[in-house]
N, C-alpha and C positions, 0 to 999 in steps of 0.2 A: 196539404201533402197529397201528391198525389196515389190517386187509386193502385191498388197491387194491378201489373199485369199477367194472366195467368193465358193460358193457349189449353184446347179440349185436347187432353191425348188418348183418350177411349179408342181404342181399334185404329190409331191413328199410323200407326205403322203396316199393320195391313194396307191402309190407304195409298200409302205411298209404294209399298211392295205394288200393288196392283199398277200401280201409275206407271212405274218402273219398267212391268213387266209390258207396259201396253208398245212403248217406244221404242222397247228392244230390239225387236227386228229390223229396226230402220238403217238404211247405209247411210249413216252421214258425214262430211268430210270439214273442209274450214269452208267450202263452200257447195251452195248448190239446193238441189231440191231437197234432199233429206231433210238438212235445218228445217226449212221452210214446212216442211210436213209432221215434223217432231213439234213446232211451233205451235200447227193447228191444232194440233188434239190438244195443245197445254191451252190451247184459250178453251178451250171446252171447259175450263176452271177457274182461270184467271185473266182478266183482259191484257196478255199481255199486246205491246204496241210493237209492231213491227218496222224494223230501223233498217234500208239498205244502203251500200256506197257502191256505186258503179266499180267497175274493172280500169285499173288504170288510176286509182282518186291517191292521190300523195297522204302517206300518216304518217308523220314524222320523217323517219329514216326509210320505211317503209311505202309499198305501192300494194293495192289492193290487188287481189291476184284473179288472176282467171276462173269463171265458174268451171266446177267440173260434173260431171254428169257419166251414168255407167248404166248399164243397162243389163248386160249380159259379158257373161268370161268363163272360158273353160280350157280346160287340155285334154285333146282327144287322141288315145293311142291311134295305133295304125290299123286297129278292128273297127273303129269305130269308139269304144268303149271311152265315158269321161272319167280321168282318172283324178281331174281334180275340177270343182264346179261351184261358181259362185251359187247357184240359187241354193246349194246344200249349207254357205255359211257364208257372208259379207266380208270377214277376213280372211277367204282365200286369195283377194287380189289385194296388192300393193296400192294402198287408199291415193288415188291420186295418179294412177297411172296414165299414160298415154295409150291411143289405140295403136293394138297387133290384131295381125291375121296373117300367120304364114307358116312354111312347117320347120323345125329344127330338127336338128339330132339330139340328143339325149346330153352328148356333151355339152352342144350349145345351152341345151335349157337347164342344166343346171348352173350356169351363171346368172340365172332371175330368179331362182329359188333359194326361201328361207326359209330356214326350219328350228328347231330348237334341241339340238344333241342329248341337254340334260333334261329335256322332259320330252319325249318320242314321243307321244300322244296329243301332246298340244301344237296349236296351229298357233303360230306367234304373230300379235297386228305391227304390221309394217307400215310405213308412210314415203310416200315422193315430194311433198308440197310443194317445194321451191327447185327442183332439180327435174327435169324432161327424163323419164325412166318408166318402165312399166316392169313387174312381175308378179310371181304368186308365192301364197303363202300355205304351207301345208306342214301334217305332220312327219317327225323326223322317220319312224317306220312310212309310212305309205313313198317318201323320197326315197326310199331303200328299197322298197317294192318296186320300182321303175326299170321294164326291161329294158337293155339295149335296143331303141327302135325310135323311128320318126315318127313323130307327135305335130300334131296341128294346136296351135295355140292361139286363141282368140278373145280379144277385150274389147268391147264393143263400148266404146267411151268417146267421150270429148272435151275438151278442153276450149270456153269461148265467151267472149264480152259478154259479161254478165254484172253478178253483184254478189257483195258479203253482205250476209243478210243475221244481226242480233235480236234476239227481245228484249221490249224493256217496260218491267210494271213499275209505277210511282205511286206509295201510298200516303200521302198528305199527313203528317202529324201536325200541333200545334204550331212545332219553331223548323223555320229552314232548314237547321241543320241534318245532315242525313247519315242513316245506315244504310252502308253499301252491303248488299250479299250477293255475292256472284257464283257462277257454276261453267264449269264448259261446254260447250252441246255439240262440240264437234265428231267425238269419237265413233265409231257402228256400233255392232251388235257387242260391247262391254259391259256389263250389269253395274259392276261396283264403280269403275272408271268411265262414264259416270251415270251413267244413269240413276245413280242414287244420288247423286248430287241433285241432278234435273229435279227429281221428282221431289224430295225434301226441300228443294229451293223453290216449288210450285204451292206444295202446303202448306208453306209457311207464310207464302203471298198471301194465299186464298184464306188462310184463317186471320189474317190480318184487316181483310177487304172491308170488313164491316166494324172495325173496332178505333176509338179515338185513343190515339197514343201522341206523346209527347214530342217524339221524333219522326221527322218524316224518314221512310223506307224505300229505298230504291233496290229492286229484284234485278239483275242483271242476267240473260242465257246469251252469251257470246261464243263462237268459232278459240280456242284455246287461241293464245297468241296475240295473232292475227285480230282477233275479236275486239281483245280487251284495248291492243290499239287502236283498232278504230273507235272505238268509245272514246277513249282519255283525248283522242284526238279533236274528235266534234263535241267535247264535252270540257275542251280545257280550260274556258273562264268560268264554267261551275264546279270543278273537283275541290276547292276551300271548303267547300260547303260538308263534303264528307269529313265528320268524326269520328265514327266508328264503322269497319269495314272488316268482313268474313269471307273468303272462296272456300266453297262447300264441296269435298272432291271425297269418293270412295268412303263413304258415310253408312255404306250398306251389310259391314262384315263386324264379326267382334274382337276386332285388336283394339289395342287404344285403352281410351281416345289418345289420337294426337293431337298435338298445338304446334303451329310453327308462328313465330312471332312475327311482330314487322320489322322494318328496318330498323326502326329507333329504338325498337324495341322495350321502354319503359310504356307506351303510352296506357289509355285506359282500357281502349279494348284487351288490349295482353294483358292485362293487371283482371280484368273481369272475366276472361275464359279460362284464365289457370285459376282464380280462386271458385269458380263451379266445378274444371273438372280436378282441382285437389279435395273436393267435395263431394265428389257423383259416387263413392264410392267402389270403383274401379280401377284401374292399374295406369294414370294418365300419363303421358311422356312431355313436354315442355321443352320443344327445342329452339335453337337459333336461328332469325336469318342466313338465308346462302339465295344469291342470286339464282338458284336452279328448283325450277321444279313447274308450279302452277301460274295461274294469271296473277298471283300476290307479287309474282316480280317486275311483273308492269308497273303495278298500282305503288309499288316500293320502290321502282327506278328514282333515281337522285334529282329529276326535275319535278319529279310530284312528293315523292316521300311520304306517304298516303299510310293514316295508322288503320291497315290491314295487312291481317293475319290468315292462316290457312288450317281450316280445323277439317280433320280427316278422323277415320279409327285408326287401322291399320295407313303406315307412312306409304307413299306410291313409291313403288322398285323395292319395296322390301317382302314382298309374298311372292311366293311362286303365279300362283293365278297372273299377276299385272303383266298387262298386255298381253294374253292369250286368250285362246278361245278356253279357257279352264276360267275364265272368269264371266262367267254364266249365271244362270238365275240363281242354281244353287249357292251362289257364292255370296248369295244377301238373305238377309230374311228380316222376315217384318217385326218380331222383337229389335235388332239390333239398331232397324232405321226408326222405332219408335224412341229406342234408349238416347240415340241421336238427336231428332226434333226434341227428345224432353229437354238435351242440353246446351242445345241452342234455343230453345224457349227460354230455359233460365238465365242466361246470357243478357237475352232481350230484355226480359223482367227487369236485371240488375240495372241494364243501363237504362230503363224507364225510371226506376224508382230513385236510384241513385241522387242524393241532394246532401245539401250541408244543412243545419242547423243550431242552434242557438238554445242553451237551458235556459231556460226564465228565473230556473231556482237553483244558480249555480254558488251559495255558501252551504256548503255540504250538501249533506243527502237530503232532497226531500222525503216527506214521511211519504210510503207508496202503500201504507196500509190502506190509510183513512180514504182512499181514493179507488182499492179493491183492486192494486197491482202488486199486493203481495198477502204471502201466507200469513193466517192469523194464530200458526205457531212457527215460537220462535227454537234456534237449535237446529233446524235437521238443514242436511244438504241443500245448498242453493241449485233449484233447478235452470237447465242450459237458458229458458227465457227471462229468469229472473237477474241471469249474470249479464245477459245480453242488455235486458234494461239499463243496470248500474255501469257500463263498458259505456250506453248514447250517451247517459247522460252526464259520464264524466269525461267523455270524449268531444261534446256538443258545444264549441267552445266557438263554432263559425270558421274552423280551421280546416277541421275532417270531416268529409263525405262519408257518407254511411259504407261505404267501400273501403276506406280509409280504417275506419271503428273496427270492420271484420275482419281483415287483417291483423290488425292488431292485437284483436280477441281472439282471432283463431278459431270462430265463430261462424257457421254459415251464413252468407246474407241474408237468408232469408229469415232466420232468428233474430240478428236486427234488423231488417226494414219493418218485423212486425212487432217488434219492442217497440222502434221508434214512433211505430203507428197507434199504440196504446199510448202512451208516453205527448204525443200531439195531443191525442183526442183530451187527454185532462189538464192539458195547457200547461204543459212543460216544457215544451218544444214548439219552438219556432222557426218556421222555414225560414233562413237569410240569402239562399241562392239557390237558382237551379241554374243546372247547363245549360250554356246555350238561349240563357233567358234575353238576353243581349239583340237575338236574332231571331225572333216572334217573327210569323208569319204574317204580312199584311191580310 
């Protein structure tokens, strides 16, 4: 039977806050040097490999788009004075824009300004990707602040053959088979969307680097979208390989947790992150596929149908914060990204430990005294590991996985996998399958 997997969570959240915080300021879009920079500082932890497709390379339905590049953007009254300025916040410009340099009237330039009516204070992140457009993004008082007067507006950008540039770590298990975890790396300066994703999808690589596990692990940091097709693309006579698959998005606040399923929505990883977080003791939500939201609808497009899911706390477009600049550093903290890694640690654990087995001593109950797996008085309350024992081994029939047993019992996994693990060790149990065993690693 295989070893318990367990992952170090001591100040592990702190970890990842810090990580979080280091990449925050960076502009980044679906293309361009940001990635490429948010990239570097992650290998400073994890080897990840760096993947590009020129401008112009076919994915699918899709064409790899132009790098974009920005350097400098402001609005300058007619004093001089800038009344709105990128180097002050990455989501003053429209992510994506084209270059301006010239002056408007007030009228004019309120047809490139967005703002947010129901929260005046927040700057809302905007995007161009696919459409030739430039403006700016600012708070709804400060656009109310704007006197009648000609303004100079300048984005100092460019749009030119270049590359989408991914990362991608691979952590060798045992058998072929792989867990997908992916994150988005496109957004700017967004704490929770995602920069928590990033950072918790970095620590989890890095505490893995060194550990022998049964499945291999594939880290994915792709451009949102864009990203994930270019992967599924140069990646599509190995996506079979994936059996279980997570997108790690706004990981960093305390709603939640959420689940959103896969397509099929029975598979095992849905079956294994609702039974941790009906377990985490927390308030978890459990919802349905919908073709809208993160890269899970790549991965769950009807030519791959791919069992991945998307585990968030708080769901994206349900908080005020999402997509403004109100979602800032304050808007995470390192309890919550710790409470997060712990549950996606136990995830990981489940689907490592997870096996079927076989009683040895299946005509009734074997005795568990004489073998020192049970109390030596009789009468009182059966404690939770004692019922968990009796649940393997009347469940251990070669039929149900130990996921299977929990369910059933109503039982955290991890009370039976370490029943089950007491219960092996005195030869009562016999592994008859593991996952994936089919598909051992040369």
């Amino acid at each position: 039977m295989p070893q318990p997997y367990t992952l170090k969570r001591d100040q592990v959240g702190s970890q990842i806050y810090d990580l979080a915080a280091r990449i925050f300021p960076i502009c980044r879009s679906i293309t361009g040097d940001g990635v490429r920079e948010t990239l570097r500082l992650l290998r400073e932890h994890v080897p990840f490999e760096v993947h590009e497709l020129p401008t112009g390379t076919p994915i699918f339905d899709w064409v790899v788009p132009r790098e974009w590049s920005i350097r400098d953007a402001y609005i300058k009254d007619s004093s001089g004075n800038k009344v709105v300025d990128f180097a002050e916040s990455n989501l003053h410009v429209v992510n994506y824009s084209v270059p301006v340099s010239r002056q408007v009237t007030l009228s004019e330039l309120r047809n490139h300004l967005h703002t947010l009516p129901d929260q005046p204070d927040a700057i809302p992140y905007r995007t161009s990707y696919y459409h030739d457009d430039w403006g700016f993004c600012l708070s709804h008082n400060r656009m109310l602040s704007l006197q009648d007067d000609t303004y100079d507006v300048h984005i100092d950008s460019d749009h030119k053959e270049g590359f989408l540039t991914y990362g991608e770590y691979v952590h060798n298990g045992e058998l072929a088979d792989e867990f997908l975890i992916s994150s988005h790396i496109c957004h700017p300066s967004l704490a929770n969307d995602n920069c928590s994703g990033v950072a918790l999808t970095t620590q989890l690589a890095k505490q893995l680097m060194d550990r022998k596990t049964r499945f291999t692990y594939r880290f994915l940091l792709a451009p949102g979208t864009i990203g994930a097709i270019a992967w599924l693309a140069s990646n599509r006579e190995h996506v079979d390989r994936i059996k279980y698959g997570l997108v790690l998005a706004m990981v960093g606040d305390g709603g939640g947790p959420t689940y959103k399923k896969s397509r099929r929505g029975d598979t095992e990883i849905d079956r294994a992150v609702a039974h941790v977080l009906n377990h985490s003791g927390l308030d978890p939500k459990i919802i349905g596929f919908s073709p809208y939201g993160y890269d899970e609808r790549q991965f769950c497009s009807p030519g791959f149908n791919l069992p991945v899911g998307l585990f968030q706390r708080s769901a994206y477009a349900s908080i005020p914060e999402y997509h403004t600049s109100n979602d800032n550093l304050s808007s995470i903290g390192a309890n919550h990204l710790g409470i997060s890694y712990g549950m996606i640690s136990e995830i990981i654990e489940l689907v490592e430990v997870n096996a079927f087995f076989q009683n040895t001593s299946p005509y009734c109950e074997p005795q568990l005294g004489k073998r020192g797996l049970y109390t030596n008085i009789g009468g009182d309350e059966a404690p939770p590991d004692r019922m968990a024992m009796l649940w393997v081994l009347n469940l251990s029939d070669g039929k149900h996985s130990l996921l299977d047993i929990a369910e059933r019992a109503g039982l955290p996994f991890s009370s039976i996998s370490r029943a089950a693990r007491a219960l092996h060790e005195q030869g009562l149990l016999s592994e008859i399958a593991s996952k994936g065993a089919s598909n051992v690693r040369p």
